[in-house]
N, C-alpha and C positions, 0 to 999 in steps of 0.2 A: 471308556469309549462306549457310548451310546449305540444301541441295534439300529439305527438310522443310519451313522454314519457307519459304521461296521458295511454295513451292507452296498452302503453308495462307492465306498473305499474299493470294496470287490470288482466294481462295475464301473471304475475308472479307466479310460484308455491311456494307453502308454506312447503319448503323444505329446508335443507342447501345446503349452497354453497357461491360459492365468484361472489364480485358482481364489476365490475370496471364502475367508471364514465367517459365519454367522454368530452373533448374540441370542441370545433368549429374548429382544427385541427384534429379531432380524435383520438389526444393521450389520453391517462391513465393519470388522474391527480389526481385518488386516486383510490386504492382498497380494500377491506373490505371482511370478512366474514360475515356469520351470520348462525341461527340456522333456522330462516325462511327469506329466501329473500324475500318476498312478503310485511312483514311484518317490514323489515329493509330497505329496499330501499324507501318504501313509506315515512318513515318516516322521510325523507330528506326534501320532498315535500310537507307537511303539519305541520300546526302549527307554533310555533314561536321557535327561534333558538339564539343562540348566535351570536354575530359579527364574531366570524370565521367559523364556520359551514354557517351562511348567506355569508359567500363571496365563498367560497367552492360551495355553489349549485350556486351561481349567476353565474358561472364558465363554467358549466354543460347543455351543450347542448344533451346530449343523454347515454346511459350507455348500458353495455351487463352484461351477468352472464354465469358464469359454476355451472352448478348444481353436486353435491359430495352427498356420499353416508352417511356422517358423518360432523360434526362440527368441528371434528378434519382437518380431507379432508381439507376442505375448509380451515381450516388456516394455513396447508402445503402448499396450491397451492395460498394464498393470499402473502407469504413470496416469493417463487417463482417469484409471478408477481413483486413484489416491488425489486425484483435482476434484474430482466431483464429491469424492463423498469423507473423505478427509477421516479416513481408517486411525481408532487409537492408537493401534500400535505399530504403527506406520512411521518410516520418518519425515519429517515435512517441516515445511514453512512457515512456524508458528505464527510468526510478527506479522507474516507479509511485507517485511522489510523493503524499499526500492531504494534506488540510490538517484541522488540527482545527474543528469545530464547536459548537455548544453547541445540545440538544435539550430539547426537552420531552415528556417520551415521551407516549405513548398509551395511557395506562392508568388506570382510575378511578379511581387514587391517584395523579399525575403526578411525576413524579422532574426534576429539571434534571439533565443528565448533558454528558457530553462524547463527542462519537463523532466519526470518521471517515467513518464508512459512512451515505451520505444516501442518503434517498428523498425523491422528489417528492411521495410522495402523504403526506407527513407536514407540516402547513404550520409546525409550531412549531420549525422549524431554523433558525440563525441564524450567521452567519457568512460568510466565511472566517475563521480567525484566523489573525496569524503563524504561531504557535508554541501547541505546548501550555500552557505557561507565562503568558501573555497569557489564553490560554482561562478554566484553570482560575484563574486569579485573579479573573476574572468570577463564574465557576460562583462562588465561593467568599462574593465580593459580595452576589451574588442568591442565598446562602441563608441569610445571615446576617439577608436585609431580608424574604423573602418567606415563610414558612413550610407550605411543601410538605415533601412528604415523603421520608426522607433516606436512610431504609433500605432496604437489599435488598430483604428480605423481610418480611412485615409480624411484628412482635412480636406476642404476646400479653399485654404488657403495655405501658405508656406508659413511655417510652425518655427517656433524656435533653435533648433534644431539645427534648421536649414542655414539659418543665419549665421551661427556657430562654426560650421562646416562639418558636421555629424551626420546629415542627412543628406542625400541628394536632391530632393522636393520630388519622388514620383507622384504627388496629389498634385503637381503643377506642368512640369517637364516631363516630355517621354522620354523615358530614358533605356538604350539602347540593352538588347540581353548579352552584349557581348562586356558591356561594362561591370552589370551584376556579377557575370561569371567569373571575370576577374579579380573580383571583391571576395567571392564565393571561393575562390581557389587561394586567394591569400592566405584568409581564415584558415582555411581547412593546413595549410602550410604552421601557419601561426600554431594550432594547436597538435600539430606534429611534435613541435618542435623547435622548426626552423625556422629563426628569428633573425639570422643574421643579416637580410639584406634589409627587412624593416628596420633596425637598428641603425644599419649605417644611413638610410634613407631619411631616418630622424634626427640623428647626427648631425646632416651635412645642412637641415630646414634650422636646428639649433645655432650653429656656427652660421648663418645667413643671417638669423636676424640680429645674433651678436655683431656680426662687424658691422649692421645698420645700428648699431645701438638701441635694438628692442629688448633690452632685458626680460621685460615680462614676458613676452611671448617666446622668448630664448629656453626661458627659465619654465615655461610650460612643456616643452619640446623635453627637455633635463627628466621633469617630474616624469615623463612617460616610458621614457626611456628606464627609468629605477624601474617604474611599474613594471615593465616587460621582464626586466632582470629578476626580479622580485619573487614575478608568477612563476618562470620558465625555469631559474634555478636554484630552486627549491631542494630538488632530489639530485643524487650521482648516478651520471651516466652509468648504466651497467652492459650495456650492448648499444656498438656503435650503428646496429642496423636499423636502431630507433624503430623496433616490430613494437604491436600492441601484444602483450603475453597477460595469460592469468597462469596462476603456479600454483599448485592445487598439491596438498599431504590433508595427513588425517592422522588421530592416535586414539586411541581405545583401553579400557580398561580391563573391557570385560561385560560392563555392565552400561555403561557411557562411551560417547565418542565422540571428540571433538575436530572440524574439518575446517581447515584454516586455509583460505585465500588469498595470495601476494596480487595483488594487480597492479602489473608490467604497463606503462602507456609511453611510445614513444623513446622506449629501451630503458626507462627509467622506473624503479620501482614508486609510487605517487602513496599507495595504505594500503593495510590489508584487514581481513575480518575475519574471525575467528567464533563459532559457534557451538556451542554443547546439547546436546541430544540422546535422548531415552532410544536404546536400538534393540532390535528383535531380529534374529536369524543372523543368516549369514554376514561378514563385515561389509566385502566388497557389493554385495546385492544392495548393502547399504547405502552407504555413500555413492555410488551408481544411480539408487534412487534420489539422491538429495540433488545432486546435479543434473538428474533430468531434469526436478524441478526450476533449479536455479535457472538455467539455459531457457528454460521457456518463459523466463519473465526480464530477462538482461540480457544483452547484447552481448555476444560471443566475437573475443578478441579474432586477429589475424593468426595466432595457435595458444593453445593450452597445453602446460607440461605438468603430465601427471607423474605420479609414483610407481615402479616396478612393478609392485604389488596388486596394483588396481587394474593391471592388463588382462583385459577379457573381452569378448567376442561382442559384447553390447557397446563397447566405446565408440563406433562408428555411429553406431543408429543415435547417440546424442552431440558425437563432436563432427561427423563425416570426416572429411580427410584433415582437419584442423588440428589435430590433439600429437603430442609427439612424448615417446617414454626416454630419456635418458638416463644412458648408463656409464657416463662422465663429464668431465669437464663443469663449465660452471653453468651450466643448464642444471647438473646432476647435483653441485651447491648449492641452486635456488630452493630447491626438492627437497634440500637436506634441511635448509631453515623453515623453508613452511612447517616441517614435521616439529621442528622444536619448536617453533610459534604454537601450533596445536598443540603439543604435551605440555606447555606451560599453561599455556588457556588452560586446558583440563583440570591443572592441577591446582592452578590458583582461582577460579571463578568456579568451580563446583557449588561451593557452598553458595554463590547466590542464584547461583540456576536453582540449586534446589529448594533455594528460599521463596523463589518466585511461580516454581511448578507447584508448591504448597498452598499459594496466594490464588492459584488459576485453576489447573487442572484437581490438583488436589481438593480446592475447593466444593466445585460442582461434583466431584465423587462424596465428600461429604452430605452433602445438599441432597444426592439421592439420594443415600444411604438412609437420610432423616428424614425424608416426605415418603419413602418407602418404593422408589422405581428402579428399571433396572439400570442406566446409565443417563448421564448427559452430556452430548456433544454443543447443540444449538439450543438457544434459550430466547425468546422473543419477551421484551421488558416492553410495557404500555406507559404515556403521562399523558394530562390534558395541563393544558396552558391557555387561560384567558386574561381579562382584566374585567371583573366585573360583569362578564357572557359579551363583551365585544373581543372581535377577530379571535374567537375560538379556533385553537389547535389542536392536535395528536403529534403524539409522534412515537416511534417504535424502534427500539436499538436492538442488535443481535450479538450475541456473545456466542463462537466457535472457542469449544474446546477452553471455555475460561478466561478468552482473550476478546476485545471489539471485533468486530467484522463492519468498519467503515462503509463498504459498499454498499453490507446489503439491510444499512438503516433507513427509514421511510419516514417522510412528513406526510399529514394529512390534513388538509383544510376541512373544517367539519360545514356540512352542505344541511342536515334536516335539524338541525338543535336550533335552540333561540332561548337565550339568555344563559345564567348558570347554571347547566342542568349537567352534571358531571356521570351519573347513570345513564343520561341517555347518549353523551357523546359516545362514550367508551363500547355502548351496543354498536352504535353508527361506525365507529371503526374497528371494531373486532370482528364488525358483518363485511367491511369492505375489504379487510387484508384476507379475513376466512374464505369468501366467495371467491376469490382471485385464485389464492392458493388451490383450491379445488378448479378450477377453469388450467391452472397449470399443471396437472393433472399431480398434484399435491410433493413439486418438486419442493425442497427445503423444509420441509416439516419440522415446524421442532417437537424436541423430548420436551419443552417446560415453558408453559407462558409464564411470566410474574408482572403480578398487576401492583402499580404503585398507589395500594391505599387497602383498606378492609373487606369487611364479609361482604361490604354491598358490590362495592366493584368486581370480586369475584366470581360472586352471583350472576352479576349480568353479565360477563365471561361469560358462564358456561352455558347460559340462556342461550345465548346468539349461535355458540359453539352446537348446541342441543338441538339447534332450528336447523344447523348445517348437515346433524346426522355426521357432528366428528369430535372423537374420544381422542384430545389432546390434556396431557394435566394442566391443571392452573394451581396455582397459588399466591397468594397474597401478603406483603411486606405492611404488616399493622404499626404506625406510631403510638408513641404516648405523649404525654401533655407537652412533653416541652418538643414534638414534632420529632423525633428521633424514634429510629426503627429499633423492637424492643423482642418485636415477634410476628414469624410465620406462620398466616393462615393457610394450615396445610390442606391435603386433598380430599378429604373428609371434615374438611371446615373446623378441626380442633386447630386453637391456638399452641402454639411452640415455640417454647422462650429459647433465643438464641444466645449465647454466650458472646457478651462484645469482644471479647480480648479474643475470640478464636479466625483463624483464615474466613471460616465462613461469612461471620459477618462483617470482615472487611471487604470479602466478596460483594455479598448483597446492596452494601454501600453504595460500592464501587457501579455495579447495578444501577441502581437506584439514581446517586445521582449524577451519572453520563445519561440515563432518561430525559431525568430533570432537566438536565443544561440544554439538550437537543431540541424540546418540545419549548424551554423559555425563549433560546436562541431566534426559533422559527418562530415563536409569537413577536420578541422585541421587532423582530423582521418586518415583519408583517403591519407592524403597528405603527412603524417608524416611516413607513412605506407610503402609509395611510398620510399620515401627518404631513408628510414630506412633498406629496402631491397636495393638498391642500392650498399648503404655501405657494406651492408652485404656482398654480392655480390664479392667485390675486398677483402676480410680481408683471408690472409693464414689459412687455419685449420678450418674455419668455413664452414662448407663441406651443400650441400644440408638439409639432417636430422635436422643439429642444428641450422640452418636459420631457418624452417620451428618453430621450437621449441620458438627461441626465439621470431618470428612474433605472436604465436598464447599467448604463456604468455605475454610481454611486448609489450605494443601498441603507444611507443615512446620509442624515442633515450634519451631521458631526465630518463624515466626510467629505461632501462638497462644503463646508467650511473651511477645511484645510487643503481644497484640489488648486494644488498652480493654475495661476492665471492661463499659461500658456496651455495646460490641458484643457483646459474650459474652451477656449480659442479652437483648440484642436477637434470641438467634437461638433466647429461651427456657429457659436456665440461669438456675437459683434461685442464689443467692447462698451458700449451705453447700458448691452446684458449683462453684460458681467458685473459691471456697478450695480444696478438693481437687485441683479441675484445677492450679491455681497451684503447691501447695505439691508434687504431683507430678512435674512438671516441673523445679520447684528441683531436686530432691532428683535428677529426674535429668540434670542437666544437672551437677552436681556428682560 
């Protein structure tokens, strides 16, 4: 223990609050609540500890705290820290995994759609589901039976759809809100559950047209009815109260611990998910923390039944009155399986977690280790993408903790370059994300740029970076003749020959080219965009408005190649357009 912390230790109040320890970079490499910090932080620093707790403090050059008014406080704003700053030895949410949904939007025309992205304050969301595939076969169900509407955007004529009887036409007819809501209230029935009166109500439309001797359309009635059968019983009733439940155990080694999720919908178990994770301190502080997480990005059943074990004063601040512990019956059975779902995960899937925390995390500790810093969590990868210096790109991917971070990658369209000049794009965008970054008062920083090319590109890195007055490392992934990556130009500009057969340079690949594809992606985009307006341009009938129309839906000519007729119709193309468009395309595609 360091005369810093020795001393700060003395001068700790005996209070709650959250406490984050520091690196020898002054990141957060883990945070913690407690009920007395004086009394929790010390206890890091004395005594004897496990092998991961000893590697955790050996870690630990310094720490701060926020004192809170409550226990609870403090492990609101410990959840907090670990969203923002995404602590090594923390546990979390590697993947960002989400799962798909199925919505009903909010809108005086209501769409069934499929999203990801829930809000609470939306009550027509329904799910979890496995998989997209299980989703959209739903979606696909319910709009076949219920006839909401299907379009984008609304037509100015009555669409295929309508004609079918799928849609109601609100692009043509007003159509009253007491009708939507009964459409609205079906559904929400339908994915309860309770199918039974739909069924007989398709039944009694089947045997109508059979005794008219409409086979086909009897026989369409037939097809839907399987469908319903098909979607709804699937799984075995396990509660006839038809509640939404998740069922929540966990099992542990010691060193690992796996948290395994039943999701209950409609009384009926539908899958469940099971995850492996690197844990530090306490178990229940653990998993604690992992379901804060969870809860703050998925919709929280009608209750959750946790484990005996996991009862603590903190359940409330993440489930409120929702969450229920039993101690029989067959609530207390569902508790019993999730545990053995999670010891078996644990037991059987070890070794490729571990094979994949090698490929990731282990990676970029190598990676330090060998350009010589102290850690890496964020890594920011640079590529330019042209053809020849026309529709010159950037583009920029970030890698948390050895995994993508999707959201927070960036296109740049280059504004001061003209022609191929690959040195000065990469100044023009390493000045425009670095400027920014410093204007947001240098939130997301990373530990490691890597530029996709040699000494020059990193060069002109650290020029731009040198103009900004900021000490970020850079390094540089050097090809050889046949374009494959051989060697890193490290931070003092020596070359470092990598081993292909090791993590690391599967890493760097990996890097590399998820760049590539990002920056080619957004040039083909861009280029095709080009092209695509062009044509548009010379075709008779396709007037300003429905250029505009088809550039902002269709983002290729390969596309509106292949777009039904009736969606073309749908975005307001007459039919002499439609030929035009069509037979322009042939001709140029030939």
């Amino acid at each position: 223990m360091n005369d810093t912390i020795k001393a700060k230790i003395m001068s700790l109040p005996d209070v709650p609050g959250s406490y984050q320890m520091l690196d020898a970079s002054n990141h957060i490499i883990y945070a913690g609540k407690a009920k007395s910090l004086k009394n929790r932080v010390k206890s890091y620093f004395v005594g004897a500890h496990d092998e991961k707790t000893t590697r955790l403090v050996q870690n630990v050059v310094d720490f701060t705290y926020i004192v809170t008014r409550s226990e609870k406080e403090a492990f609101l704003l410990e959840l907090s820290l670990i969203k923002e700053h995404k602590p090594k030895y923390n546990i979390m949410l590697m993947d960002d995994k989400t799962y798909p949904y199925i919505e009903i939007t909010k809108e005086e025309h209501p769409k069934i759609i499929i999203t990801r992205k829930v809000t609470k304050k939306n009550k027509n969301i329904f799910g979890p589901y496995p998989n997209v595939y299980s989703a959209r076969e739903t979606v696909d169900l319910l709009n076949r039976v219920y006839p909401l509407r299907k379009c984008v955007t609304l037509p100015k004529k009555l669409c295929l759809y309508y004609h079918i009887g799928q849609c109601l036409g609100p692009c043509v007819y007003k159509i009253e809100p007491e009708i939507t809501q009964n459409i609205i209230h079906e559904i929400k029935q339908f994915l309860s559950g309770n199918t039974t009166n739909l069924v007989q109500e398709l039944q009694k439309k089947m045997l109508e047209h059979s005794d008219k001797l409409e086979f086909e359309k009897a026989n369409e009635f037939k097809e839907l009815i399987n469908s319903i059968t098909d979607t709804t019983q699937k799984q075995q009733i396990i509660f006839s109260d038809a509640k939404d439940r998740d069922v929540i155990n966990f099992y542990e080694d010691g060193t690992f611990i796996a948290i395994t999720i039943l999701f209950m919908r409609a009384g009926k178990i539908i899958f469940s998910d099971s995850s492996i994770h690197d844990f530090y301190g306490d178990t229940t502080e653990t998993v604690l923390d992992y379901l804060g997480q969870f809860y703050e990005k998925h919709l929280m059943p009608a209750e959750v039944l946790l484990p005996e074990r996991l009862e603590n004063d903190m359940l409330e601040s993440i489930f409120g009155d929702q969450y229920f512990i039993p101690k029989r019956g067959d609530k207390f059975k569902l508790i019993a399986t999730a545990y053995e779902n999670a010891k078996i995960h644990l037991e059987t899937h070890l070794d490729l977690y571990l094979h994949k925390q090698n490929k990731t995390v282990g990676a970029t500790e190598s990676l330090a280790k060998l350009i010589g810093i102290e850690t890496i969590k964020r890594i920011e990868a640079f590529d330019n993408s042209n053809t020849q210096g026309t529709q010159p790109v950037s583009a920029m991917v970030v890698f948390k903790n050895g995994v993508p971070d999707k959201n927070s990658y960036r296109k740049y369209q280059v504004k001061t370059v003209i022609g191929p000049d690959d040195y000065g794009t990469m100044k023009e965008i390493i000045y425009r994300r670095y400027q920014r970054l410093l204007m947001d008062s240098m939130k997301d920083r990373p530990d490691l740029i890597i530029m996709d090319g040699g000494l020059g590109q990193v060069r002109a890195c650290k020029e731009i970076l040198a103009s900004l007055y900021l000490d970020i490392p850079v390094i540089g992934l050097r090809k050889d003749s046949f374009h494959k990556t051989d060697a890193i130009i490290g931070l003092d500009e020596v070359v470092i020959p990598i081993d292909r057969h090791s993590p690391l340079y599967v890493f760097l690949t990996k890097v590399q080219d998820e760049a590539h594809r990002f920056a080619i992606t957004y040039h083909r985009e861009k280029q095709s965009k080009q092209i695509f307006a062009s044509i548009l341009d010379q075709i008779p009938l396709i007037g300003k408005t429905s250029k505009q129309k088809l550039l902002e839906k269709y983002k290729t000519i390969e596309a509106i190649k292949n777009a039904p007729i009736e969606d073309l119709k749908a975005l307001g193309l007459t039919t002499p357009a439609i030929e035009n468009l069509k037979i322009a395309l042939l001709a140029n595609r030939e």
